[in-house]
TIVEX-503207 format. One line per 3 residues: their letters; for each residue x, y, z of N, C-alpha, C. Coordinates in pm, whole numbers. Example, Ala and Ser with C-alpha at 12.3 -4.5 7.8 and 13.67 -1.06 7.14 Angstrom:
<nodes>
as	1319/-569/780/1230/-450/780/1320/-330/780 | 1285/-225/708/1367/-106/714/1290/3/787
</nodes>
This chain:
<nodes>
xxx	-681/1818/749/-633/1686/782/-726/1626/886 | -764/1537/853/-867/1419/962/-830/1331/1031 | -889/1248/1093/-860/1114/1173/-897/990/1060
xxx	-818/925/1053/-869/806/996/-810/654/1070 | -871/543/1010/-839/415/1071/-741/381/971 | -683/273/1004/-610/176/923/-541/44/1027
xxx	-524/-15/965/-492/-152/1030/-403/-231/937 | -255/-281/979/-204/-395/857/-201/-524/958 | -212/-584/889/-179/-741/897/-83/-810/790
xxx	73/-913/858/112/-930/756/78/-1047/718 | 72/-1099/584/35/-1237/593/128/-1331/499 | 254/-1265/445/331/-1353/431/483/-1252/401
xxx	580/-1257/341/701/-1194/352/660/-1040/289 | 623/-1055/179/615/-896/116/455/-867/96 | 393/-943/197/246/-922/158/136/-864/277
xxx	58/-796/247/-30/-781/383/-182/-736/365 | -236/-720/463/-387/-762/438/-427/-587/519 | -492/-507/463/-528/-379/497/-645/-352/507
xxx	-716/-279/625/-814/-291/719/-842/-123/730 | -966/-56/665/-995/110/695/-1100/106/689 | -1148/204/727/-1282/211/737/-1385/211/621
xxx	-1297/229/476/-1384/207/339/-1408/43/348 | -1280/-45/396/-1277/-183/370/-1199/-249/367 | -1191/-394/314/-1043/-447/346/-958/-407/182
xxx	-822/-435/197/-753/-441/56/-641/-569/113 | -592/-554/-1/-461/-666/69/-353/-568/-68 | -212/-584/-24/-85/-501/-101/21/-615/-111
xxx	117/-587/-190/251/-680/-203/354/-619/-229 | 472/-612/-216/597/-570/-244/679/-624/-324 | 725/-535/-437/812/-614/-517/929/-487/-545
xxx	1065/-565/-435/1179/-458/-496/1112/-312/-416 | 1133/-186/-537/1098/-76/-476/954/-40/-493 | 859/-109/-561/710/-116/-581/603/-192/-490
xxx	529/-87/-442/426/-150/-383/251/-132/-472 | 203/-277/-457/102/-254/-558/-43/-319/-431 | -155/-273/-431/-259/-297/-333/-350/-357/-485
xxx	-471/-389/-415/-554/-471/-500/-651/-393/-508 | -691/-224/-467/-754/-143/-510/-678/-55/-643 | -579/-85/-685/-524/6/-793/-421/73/-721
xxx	-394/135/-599/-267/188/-595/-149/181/-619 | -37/239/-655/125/242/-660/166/356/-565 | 305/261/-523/329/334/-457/537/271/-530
xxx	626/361/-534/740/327/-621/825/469/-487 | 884/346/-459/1062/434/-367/1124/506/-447 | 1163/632/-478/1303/710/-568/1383/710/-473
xxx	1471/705/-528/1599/834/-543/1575/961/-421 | 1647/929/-333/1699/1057/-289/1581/1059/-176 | 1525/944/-125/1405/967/-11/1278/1030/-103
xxx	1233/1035/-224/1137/1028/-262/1015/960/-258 | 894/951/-298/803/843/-309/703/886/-409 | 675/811/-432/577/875/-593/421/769/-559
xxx	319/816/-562/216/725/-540/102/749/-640 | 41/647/-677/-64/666/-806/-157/578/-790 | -226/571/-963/-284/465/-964/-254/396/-1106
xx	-279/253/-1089/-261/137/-1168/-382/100/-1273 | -487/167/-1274/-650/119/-1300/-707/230/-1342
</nodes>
């Protein structure tokens, strides 16, 4: 396990602008899905779960 950066910014109700050291992304929320503009998912379960992937 390493050190890494990250940074959010929000920039409107379910939206935000993400800041690491690869680069910027920006993400949105819909319901229990979160989708970034590099391809990630990220989907809330059941029971305190989280399931994270990719879209691409």
């Amino acid at each position: 396990m390493g050190i890494y950066f990250r940074e959010r910014k929000k920039i409107g109700k379910n939206s935000w602008l993400n800041f690491s050291r690869s680069g910027a992304s920006a993400s949105t929320k819909v319901g229990p899905l979160t989708i970034n503009s590099r391809g990630g998912v990220w989907v809330k379960l059941p029971g305190g779960l989280n399931y994270r992937g990719r879209w691409k």
